[in-house]
Backbone bond lengths (Angstrom), bond angles and torsions (degrees), N, CA, C in turn:
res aa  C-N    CA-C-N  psi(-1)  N-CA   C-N-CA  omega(-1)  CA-C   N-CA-C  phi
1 X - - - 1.445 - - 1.537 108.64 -
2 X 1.084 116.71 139.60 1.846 124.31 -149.21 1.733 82.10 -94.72
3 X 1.226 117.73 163.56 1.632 116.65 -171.44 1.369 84.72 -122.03
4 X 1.723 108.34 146.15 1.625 113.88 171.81 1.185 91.95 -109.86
5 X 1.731 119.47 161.84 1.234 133.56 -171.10 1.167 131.94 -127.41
6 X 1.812 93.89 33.58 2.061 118.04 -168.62 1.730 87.35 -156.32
7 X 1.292 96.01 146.52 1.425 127.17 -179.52 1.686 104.43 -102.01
8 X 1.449 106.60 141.34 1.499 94.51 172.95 1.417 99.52 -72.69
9 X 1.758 95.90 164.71 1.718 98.28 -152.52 1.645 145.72 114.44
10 X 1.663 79.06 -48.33 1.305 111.50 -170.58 2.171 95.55 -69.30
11 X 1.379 107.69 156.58 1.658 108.30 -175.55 1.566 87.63 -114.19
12 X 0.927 121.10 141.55 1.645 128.09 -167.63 1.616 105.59 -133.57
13 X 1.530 94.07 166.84 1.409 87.08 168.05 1.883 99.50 -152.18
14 X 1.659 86.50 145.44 1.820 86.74 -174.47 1.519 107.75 -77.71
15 X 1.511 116.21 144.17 1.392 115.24 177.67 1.751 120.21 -116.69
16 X 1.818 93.91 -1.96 1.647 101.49 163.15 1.328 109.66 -165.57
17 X 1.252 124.77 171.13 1.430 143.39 -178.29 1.768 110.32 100.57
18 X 0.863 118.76 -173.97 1.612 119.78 161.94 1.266 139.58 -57.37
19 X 1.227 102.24 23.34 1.591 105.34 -168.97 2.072 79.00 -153.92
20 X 0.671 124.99 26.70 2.097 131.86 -178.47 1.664 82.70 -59.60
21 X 1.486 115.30 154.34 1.548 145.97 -168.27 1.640 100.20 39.51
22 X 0.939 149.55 19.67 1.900 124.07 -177.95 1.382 84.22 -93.95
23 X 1.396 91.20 164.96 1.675 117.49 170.43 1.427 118.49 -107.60
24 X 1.353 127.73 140.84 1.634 98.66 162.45 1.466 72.34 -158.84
25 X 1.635 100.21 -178.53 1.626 125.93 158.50 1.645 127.47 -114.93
26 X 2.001 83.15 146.47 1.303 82.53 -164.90 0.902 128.28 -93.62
27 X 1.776 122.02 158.90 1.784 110.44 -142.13 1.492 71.56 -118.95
28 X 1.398 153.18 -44.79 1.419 130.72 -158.16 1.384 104.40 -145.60
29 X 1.788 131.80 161.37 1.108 118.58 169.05 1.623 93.50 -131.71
30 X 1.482 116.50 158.96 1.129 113.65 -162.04 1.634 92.20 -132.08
31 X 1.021 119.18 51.59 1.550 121.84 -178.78 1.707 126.53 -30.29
32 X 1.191 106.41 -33.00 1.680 117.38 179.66 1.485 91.56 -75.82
33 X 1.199 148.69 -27.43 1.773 128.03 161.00 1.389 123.02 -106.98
34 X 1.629 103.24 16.35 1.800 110.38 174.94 1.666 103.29 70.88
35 X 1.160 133.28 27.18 1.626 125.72 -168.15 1.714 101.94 -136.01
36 X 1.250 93.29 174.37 1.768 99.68 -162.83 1.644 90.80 -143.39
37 X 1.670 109.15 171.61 1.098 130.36 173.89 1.378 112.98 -131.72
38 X 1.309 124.52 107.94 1.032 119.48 -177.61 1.875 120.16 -127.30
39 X 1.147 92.36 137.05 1.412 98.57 -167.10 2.124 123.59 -48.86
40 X 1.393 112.09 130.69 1.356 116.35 -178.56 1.852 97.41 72.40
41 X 1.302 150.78 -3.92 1.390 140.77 177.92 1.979 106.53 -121.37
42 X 1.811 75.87 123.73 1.735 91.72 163.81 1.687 83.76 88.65
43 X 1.140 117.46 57.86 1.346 110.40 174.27 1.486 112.58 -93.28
44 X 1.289 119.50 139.84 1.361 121.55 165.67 1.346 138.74 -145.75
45 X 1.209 139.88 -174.79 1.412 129.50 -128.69 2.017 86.22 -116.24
46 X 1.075 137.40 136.64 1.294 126.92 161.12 1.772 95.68 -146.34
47 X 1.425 108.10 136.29 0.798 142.71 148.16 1.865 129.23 -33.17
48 X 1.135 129.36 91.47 1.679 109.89 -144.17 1.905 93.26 -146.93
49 X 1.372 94.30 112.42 1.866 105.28 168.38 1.395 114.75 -87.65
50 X 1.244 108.42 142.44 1.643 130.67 -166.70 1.630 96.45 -52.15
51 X 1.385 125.16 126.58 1.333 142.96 173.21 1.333 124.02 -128.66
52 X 0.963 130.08 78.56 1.473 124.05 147.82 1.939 87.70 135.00
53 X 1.369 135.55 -158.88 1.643 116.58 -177.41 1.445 114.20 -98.28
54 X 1.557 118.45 -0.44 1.474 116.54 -178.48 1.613 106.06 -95.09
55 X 1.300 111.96 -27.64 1.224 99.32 -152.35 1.585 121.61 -88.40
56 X 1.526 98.71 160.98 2.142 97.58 -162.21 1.406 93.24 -91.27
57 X 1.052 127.12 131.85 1.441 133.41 133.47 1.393 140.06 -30.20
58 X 1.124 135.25 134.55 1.807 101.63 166.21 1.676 88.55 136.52
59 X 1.305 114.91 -168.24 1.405 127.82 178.39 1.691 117.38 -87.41
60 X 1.018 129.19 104.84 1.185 130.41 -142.13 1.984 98.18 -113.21
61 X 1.239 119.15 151.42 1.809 120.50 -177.81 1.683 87.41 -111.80
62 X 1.019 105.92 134.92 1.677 131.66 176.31 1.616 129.56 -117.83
63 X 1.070 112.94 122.76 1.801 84.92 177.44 1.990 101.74 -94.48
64 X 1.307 115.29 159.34 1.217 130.07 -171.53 1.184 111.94 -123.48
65 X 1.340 98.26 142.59 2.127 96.20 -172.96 1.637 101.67 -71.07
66 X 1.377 106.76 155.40 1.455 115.74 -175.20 1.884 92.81 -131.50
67 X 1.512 103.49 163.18 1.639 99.93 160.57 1.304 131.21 -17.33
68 X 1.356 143.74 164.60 1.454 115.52 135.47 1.472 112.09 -95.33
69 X 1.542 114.99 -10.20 1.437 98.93 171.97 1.570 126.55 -71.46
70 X 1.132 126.06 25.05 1.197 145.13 -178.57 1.527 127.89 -113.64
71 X 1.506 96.90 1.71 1.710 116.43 -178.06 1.769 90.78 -138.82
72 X 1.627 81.97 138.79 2.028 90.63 172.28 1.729 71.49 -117.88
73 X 1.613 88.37 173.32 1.260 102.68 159.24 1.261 135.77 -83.41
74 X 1.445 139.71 139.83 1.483 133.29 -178.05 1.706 118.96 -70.65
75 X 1.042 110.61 135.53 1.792 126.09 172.42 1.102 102.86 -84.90
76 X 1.165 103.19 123.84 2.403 106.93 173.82 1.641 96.81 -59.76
77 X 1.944 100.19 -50.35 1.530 124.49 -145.92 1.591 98.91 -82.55
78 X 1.172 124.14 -21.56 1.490 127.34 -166.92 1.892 106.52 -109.11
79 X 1.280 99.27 -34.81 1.237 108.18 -180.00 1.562 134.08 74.45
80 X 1.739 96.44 10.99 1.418 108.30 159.80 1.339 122.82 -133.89
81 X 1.156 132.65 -148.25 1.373 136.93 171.95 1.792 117.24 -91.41
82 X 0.976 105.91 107.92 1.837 104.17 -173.13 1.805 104.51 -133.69
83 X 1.417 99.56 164.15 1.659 122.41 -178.94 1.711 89.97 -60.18
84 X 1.540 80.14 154.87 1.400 92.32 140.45 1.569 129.52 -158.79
85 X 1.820 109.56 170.21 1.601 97.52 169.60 1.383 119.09 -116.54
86 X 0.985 118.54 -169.04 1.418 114.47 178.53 1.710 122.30 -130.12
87 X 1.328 135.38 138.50 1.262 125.78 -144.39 1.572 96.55 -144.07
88 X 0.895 125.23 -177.54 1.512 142.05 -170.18 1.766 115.56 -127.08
89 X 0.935 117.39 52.41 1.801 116.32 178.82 1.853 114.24 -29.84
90 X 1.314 118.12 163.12 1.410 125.42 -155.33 1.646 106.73 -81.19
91 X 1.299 119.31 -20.72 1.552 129.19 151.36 1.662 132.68 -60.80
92 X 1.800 113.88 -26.28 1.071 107.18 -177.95 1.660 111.03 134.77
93 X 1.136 113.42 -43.31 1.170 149.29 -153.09 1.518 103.51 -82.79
94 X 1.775 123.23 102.47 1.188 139.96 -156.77 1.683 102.51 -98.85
95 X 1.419 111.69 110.21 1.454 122.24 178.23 1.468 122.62 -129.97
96 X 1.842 93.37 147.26 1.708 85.97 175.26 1.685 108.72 -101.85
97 X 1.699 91.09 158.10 1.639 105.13 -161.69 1.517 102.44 -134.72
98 X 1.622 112.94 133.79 1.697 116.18 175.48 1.429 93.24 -36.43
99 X 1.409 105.42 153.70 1.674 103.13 150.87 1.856 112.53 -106.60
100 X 1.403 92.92 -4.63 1.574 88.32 173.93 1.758 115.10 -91.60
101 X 1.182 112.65 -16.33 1.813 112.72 163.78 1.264 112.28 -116.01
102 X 1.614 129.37 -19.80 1.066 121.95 -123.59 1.611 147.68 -27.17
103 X 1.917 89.30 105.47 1.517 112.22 166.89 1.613 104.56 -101.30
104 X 1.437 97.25 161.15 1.517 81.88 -162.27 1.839 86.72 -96.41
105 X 1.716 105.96 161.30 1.484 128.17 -156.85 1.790 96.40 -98.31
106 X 1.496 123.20 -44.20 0.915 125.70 179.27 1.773 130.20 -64.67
């Protein structure tokens, strides 16, 4: 099972395909195919009949899981998409941290 390397939650940023620099957050990770869902990227068009009493009919915009190697995570403090590692603070308490400023991400 391929390991993803963002938490839903996490604010990402794309670094290729058709949608390269946007930001969004991610609403699901689907780890058993290595891919993510992330909000407003990889949107697409599906076709969708009225189901159940709320739902609209009609041509509907979707977002679609993409890689996750295709999203780093976003820096508040750096202001782009950067690595990261993960460290152990003096309480116990296991966090990830930019490695290009390191502030911690968590």
């Amino acid at each position: 099972m391929p390991k993803v390397h963002v938490k839903k939650g996490d604010t990402v940023v794309i670094i290729s395909g058709e949608d390269k620099g946007k930001k969004g957050k991610v609403l699901k990770v689907i780890p058993s195919e290595g891919k993510i869902l992330v909000e407003g990227i990889n949107l697409v068009t599906k076709h969708k009949r009225p189901s159940g009493q709320n739902q609209q009919a009609g041509i509907v915009h979707e977002e679609a899981p993409i890689y996750s190697s295709k999203a780093l995570i976003y820096c508040n403090n750096c202001g782009k998409g950067v690595r990261y590692g993960k460290k152990i603070l003096d309480d116990g308490k296991k966090v990830r941290y930019c490695k290009a400023c390191g502030e911690n991400l968590d």
